[in-house]
Each structure stands twice: as C-alpha cells, then as structure tokens.
Residue frames as qw, qx, qy, qz and C-alpha x, y, z in Angstrom:
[[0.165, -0.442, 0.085, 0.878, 31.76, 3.24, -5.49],
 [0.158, -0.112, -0.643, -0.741, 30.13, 2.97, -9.14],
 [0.200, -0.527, -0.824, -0.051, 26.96, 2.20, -7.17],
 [0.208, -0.515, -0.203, 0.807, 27.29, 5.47, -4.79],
 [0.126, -0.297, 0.350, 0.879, 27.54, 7.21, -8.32],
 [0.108, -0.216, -0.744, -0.623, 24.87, 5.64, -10.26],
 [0.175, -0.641, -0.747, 0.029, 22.53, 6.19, -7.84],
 [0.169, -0.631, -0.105, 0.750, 23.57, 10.10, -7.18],
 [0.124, -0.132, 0.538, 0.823, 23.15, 10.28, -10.88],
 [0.212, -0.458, -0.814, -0.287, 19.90, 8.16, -11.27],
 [0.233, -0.701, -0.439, 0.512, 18.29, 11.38, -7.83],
 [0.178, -0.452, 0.123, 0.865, 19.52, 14.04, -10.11],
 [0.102, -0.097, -0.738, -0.660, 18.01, 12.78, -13.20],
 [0.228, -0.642, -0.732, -0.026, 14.24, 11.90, -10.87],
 [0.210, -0.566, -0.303, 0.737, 14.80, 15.38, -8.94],
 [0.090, 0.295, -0.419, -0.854, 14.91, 17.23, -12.28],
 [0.127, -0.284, -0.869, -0.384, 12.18, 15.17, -13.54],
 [0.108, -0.766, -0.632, 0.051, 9.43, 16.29, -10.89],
 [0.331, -0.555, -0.120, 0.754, 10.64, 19.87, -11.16],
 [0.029, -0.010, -0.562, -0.826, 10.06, 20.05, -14.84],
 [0.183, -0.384, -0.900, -0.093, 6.76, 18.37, -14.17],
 [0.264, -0.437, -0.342, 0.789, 6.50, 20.92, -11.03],
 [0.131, 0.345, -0.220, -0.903, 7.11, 24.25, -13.68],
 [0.125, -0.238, -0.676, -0.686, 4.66, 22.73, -16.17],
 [0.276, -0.525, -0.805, 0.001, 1.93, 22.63, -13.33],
 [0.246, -0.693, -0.268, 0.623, 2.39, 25.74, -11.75],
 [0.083, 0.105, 0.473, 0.871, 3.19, 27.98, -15.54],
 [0.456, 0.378, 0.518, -0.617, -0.04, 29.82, -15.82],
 [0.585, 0.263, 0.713, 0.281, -2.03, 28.61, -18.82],
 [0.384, 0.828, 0.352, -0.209, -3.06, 31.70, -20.02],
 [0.150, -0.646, 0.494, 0.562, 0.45, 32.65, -20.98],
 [0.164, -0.097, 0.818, 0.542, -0.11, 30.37, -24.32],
 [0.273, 0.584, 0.760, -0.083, -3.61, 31.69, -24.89],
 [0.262, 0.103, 0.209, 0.937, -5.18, 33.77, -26.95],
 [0.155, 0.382, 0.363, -0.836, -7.68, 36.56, -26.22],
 [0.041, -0.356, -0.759, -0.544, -10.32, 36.43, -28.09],
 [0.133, 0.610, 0.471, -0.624, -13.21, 39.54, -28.17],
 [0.460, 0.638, 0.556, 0.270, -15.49, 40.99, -30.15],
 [0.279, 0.592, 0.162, 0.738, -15.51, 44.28, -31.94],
 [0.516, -0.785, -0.191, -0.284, -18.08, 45.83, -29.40],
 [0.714, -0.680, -0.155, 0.058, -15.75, 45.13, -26.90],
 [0.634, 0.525, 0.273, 0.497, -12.71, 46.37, -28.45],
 [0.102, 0.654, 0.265, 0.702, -13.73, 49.48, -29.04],
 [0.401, -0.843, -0.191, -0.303, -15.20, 49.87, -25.72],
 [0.422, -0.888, -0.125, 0.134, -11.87, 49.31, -24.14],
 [0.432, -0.442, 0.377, 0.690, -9.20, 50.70, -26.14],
 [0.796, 0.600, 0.017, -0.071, -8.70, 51.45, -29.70],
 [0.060, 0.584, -0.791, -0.175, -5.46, 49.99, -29.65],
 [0.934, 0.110, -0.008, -0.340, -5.50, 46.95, -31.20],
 [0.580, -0.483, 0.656, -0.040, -3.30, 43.72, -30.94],
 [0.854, 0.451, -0.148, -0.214, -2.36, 41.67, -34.30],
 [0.503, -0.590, 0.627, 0.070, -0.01, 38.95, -33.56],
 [0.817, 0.469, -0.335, 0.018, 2.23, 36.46, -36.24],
 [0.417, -0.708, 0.563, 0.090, 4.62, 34.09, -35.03],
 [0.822, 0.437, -0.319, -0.179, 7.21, 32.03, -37.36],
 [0.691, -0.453, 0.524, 0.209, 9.96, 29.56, -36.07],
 [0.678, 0.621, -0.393, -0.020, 12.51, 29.36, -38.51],
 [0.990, -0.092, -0.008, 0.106, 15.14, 26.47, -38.47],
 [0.130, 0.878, -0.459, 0.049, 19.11, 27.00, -38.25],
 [0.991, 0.034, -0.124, 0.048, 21.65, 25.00, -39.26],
 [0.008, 0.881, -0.459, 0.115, 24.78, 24.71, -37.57],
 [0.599, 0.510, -0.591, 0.178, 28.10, 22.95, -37.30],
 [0.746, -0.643, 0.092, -0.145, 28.42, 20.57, -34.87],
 [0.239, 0.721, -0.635, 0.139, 31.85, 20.71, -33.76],
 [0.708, -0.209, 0.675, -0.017, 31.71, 17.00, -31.15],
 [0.908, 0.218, 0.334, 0.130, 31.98, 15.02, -34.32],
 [0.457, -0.379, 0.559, 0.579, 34.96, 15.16, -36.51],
 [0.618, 0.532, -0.350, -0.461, 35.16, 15.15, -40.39],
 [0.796, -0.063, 0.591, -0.113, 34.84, 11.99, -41.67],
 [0.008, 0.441, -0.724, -0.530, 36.27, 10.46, -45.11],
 [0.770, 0.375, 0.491, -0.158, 33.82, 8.53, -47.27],
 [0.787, 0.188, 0.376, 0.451, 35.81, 7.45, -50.68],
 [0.553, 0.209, -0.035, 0.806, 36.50, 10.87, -52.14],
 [0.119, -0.655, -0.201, -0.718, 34.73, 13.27, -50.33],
 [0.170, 0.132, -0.656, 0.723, 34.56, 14.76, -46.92],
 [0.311, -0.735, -0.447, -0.404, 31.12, 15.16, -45.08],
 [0.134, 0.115, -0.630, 0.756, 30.64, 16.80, -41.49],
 [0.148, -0.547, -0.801, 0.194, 27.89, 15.97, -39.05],
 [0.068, -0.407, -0.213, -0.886, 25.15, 18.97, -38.52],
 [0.107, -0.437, -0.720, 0.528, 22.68, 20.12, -36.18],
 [0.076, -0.640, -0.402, -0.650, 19.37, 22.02, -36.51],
 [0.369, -0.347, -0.606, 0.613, 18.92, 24.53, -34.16],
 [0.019, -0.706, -0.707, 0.043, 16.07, 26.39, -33.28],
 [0.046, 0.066, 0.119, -0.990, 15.19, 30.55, -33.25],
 [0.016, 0.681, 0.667, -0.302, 11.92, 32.07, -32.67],
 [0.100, 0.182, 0.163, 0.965, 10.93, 34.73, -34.68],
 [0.053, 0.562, 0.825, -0.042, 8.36, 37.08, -33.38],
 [0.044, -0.049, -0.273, -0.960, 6.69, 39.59, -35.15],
 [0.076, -0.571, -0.813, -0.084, 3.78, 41.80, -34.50],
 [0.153, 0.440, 0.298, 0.833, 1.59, 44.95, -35.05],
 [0.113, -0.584, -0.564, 0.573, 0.17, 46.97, -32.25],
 [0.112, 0.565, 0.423, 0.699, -2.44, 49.39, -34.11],
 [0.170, -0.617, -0.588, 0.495, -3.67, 52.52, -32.23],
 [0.370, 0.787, -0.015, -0.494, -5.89, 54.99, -34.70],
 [0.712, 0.688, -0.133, -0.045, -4.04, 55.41, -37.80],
 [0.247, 0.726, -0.628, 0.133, -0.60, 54.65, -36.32],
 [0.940, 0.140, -0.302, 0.079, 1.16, 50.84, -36.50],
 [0.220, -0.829, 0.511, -0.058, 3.87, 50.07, -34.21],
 [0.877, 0.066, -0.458, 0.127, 5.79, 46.47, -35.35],
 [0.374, -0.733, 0.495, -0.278, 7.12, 44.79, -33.34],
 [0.875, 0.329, -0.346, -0.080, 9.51, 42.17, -33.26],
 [0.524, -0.622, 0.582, -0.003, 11.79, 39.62, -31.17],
 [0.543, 0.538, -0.636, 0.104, 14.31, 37.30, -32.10],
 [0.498, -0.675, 0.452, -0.305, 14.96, 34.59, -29.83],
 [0.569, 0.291, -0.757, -0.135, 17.37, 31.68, -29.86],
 [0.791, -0.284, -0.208, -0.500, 16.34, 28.34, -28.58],
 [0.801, 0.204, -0.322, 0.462, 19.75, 27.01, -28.13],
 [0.307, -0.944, 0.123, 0.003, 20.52, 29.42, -25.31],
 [0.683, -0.317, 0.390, 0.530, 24.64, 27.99, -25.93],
 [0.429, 0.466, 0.412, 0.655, 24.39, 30.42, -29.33],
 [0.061, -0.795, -0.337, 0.500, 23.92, 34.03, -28.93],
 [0.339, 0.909, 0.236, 0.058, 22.98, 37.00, -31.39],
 [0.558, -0.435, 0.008, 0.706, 26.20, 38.84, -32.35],
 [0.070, -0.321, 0.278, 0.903, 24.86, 41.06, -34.66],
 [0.497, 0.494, 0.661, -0.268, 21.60, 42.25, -36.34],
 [0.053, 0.135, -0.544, -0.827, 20.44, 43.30, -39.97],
 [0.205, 0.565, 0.795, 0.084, 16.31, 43.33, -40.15],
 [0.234, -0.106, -0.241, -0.936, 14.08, 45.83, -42.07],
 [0.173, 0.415, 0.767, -0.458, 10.78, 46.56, -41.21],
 [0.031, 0.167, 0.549, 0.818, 8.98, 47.28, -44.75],
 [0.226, 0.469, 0.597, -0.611, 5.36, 48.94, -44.16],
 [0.447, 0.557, 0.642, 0.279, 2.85, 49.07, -46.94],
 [0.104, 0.953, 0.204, -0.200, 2.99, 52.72, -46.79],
 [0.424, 0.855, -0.203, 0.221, 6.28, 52.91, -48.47],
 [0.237, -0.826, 0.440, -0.259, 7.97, 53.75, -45.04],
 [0.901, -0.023, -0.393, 0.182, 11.09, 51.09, -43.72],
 [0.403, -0.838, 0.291, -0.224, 12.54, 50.84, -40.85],
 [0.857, 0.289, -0.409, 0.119, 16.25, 49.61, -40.50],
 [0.584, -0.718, 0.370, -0.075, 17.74, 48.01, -37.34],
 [0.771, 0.482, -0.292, 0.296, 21.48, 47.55, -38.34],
 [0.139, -0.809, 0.499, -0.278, 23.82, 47.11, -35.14],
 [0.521, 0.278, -0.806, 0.039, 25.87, 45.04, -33.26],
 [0.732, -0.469, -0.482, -0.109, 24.74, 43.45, -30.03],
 [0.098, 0.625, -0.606, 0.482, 27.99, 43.88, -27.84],
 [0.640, -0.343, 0.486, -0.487, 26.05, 41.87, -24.99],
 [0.224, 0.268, -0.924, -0.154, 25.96, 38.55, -26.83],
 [0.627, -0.002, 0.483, -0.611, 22.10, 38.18, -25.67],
 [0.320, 0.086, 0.940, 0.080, 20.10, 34.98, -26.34],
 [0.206, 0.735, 0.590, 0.264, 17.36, 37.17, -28.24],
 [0.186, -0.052, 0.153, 0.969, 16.75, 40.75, -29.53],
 [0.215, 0.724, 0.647, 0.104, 14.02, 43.11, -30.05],
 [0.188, -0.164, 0.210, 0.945, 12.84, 46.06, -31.32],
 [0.262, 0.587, 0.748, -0.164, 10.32, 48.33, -32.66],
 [0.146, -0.164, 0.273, 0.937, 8.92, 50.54, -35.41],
 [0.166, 0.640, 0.495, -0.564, 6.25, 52.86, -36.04],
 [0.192, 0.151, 0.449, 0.860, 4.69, 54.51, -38.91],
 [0.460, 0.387, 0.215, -0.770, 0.96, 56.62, -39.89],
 [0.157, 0.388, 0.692, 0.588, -0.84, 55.57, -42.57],
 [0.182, 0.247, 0.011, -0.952, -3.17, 58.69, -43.97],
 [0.663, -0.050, -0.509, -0.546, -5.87, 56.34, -45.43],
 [0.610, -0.206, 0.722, -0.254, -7.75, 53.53, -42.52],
 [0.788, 0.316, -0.268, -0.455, -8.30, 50.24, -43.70],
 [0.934, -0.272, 0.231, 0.014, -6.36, 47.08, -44.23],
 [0.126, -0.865, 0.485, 0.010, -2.18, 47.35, -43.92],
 [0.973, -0.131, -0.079, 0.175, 0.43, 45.00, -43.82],
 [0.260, -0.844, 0.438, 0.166, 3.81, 44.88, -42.45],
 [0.892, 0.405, -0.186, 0.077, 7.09, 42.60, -43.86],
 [0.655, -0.612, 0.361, 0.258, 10.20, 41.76, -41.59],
 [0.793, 0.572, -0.194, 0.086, 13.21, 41.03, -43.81],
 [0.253, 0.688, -0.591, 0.338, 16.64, 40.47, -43.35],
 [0.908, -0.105, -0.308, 0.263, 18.75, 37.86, -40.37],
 [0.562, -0.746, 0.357, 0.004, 20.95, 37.97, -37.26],
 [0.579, 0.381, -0.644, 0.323, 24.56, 36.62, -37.00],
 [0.805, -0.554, 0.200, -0.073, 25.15, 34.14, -34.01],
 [0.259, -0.496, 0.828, -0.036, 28.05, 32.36, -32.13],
 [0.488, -0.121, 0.857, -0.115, 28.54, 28.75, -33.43],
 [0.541, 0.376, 0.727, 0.195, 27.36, 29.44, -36.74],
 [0.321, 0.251, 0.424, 0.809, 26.66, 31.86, -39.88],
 [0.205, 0.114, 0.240, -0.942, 24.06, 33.11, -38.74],
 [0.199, 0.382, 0.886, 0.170, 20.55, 33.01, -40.37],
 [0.041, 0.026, -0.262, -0.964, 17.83, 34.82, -42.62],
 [0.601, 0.394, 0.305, -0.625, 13.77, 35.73, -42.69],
 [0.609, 0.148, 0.766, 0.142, 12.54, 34.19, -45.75],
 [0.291, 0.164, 0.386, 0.860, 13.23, 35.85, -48.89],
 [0.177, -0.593, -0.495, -0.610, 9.52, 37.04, -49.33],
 [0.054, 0.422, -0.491, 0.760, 9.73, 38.08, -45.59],
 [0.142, -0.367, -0.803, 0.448, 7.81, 37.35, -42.43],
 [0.351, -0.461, -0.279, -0.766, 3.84, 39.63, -43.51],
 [0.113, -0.403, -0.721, 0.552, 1.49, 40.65, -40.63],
 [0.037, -0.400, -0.545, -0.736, -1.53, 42.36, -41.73],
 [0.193, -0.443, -0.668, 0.566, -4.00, 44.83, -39.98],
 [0.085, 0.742, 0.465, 0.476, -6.29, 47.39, -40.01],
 [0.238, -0.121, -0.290, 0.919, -6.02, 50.86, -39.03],
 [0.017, -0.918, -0.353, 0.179, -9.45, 53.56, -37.94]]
C-alpha cells in the first residue's frame, strides 16, 4: 500500500516537473524583453512614449505553522519573507504623463485588502488612490495623468503601501519609488 502511494506521489511530482519545464518552453521570450529603438523611429511611429521602472520590495510576515517558542526570558516567533511586485511606469504622449502602476503579490495565499498610494508628479500635481479592494485580488492597479506646460525632463514618485491578508501590510520606500521622463 505505502508503495502504491509513493509511487502516485513520486508521477505527480515528475508530471508537474515536465509541465513546468513544458510552460517555460512554450512562454514567449519576448514577454521579458525589452524594446529597444531609436529616436528616428519613435517619432516616426508614435509620439507616445514608453518609460518603464520596476522595484520588488520584500514583506515580512507571520508565519503562523510554527508556534512561539521560549528561549530563557524572551519569546521569539518564526517569520517569512514574502514577495510583492511593485510596478510603476510613465506612458508620455506630447506634454501629457500618464503613471502607471501595479501592485502584485507573489504569494498568491495573501491578498490586497486595502490601498493607500500617491502618485506625486514634479509638476506639483498628486494623485491619491485611497480605497478598499472588496474583491481581495492578488494585485491592484491604477492610473494617473497630469500636463506639464514646459517639455523637457519630468519625474514621477509613487508613495504610500497596501494592507494584505496574513500580515500588516507593507510600504514604498520612504523616498518613494521615482520614474523619470521627458515630455515634447
């Protein structure tokens, strides 16, 4: 019987093995490139323009399988780091900037239950996305827009953190998440 079992385990564990193997061969590659053109060509087909920043930030969270533990007078509890994805980026077309920005946890067993990010633009203008989720998704996005009245070279600044299941939540880095661009 324990044989029956270890080997129905040991087919699930190879089945799942050439399937990952499978998705990594068959993913197209360009999805994790990056375009690369010159001005000249640019220009000739769009003037929207494409400025991309991405930051993984770390998140720490209580892992509840282990217990508290007693070490002479002090308690400790075990942790886990668990991934998000922060991505942030500027889509320029003429003088007007559109950020843009996703949130996405890596831990798909955690989900967003609430947001708090600003979008700070060099021109003064901020955009604040302050709600709750209600859906309990595994990532968020969003987007904001401004003009600048002068062309040249811009920058944007995420700020602020999400609140997930299975933990406090987490925050941008104080000095925020900058993308920088130029506007015609």
């Amino acid at each position: 019987m324990n044989g029956v079992i270890m080997r129905i385990v040991y087919m699930k564990k190879l089945i799942c093995s050439i399937l990952f193997a499978a998705l990594i061969l068959v993913f197209p590659t360009h999805s994790f490139a990056e375009v690369s053109q010159s001005k000249e060509e640019l220009s000739s087909n769009s003037s929207s323009v494409r400025q991309h920043g991405t930051i993984t930030i770390p998140l720490e969270v209580t892992n509840n399988s282990v217990s508290d533990s007693v070490y002479s007078d002090f308690s400790t509890q075990a942790t886990k780091i668990v991934y998000a994805t922060v991505d942030f980026w500027v889509d320029v077309d003429g003088s007007t900037a559109l950020g843009n920005w996703i949130i996405t946890m890596d831990d798909k067993k955690n989900k967003i239950i609430h947001v708090n990010i600003s979008l700070v633009w060099s021109n003064g203008q901020k955009d604040t996305f302050n709600y709750s989720t209600n859906g309990v998704p595994t990532y968020v996005t969003n987007q904001g827009e401004t003009v600048y009245s002068s062309s040249g070279l811009h920058s944007a600044k995420l700020y602020g953190g999400v609140s997930v299941t299975g933990a406090t939540g987490f925050n941008l880095p104080t000095n925020g998440a900058k993308v920088t661009f130029t506007t015609k």
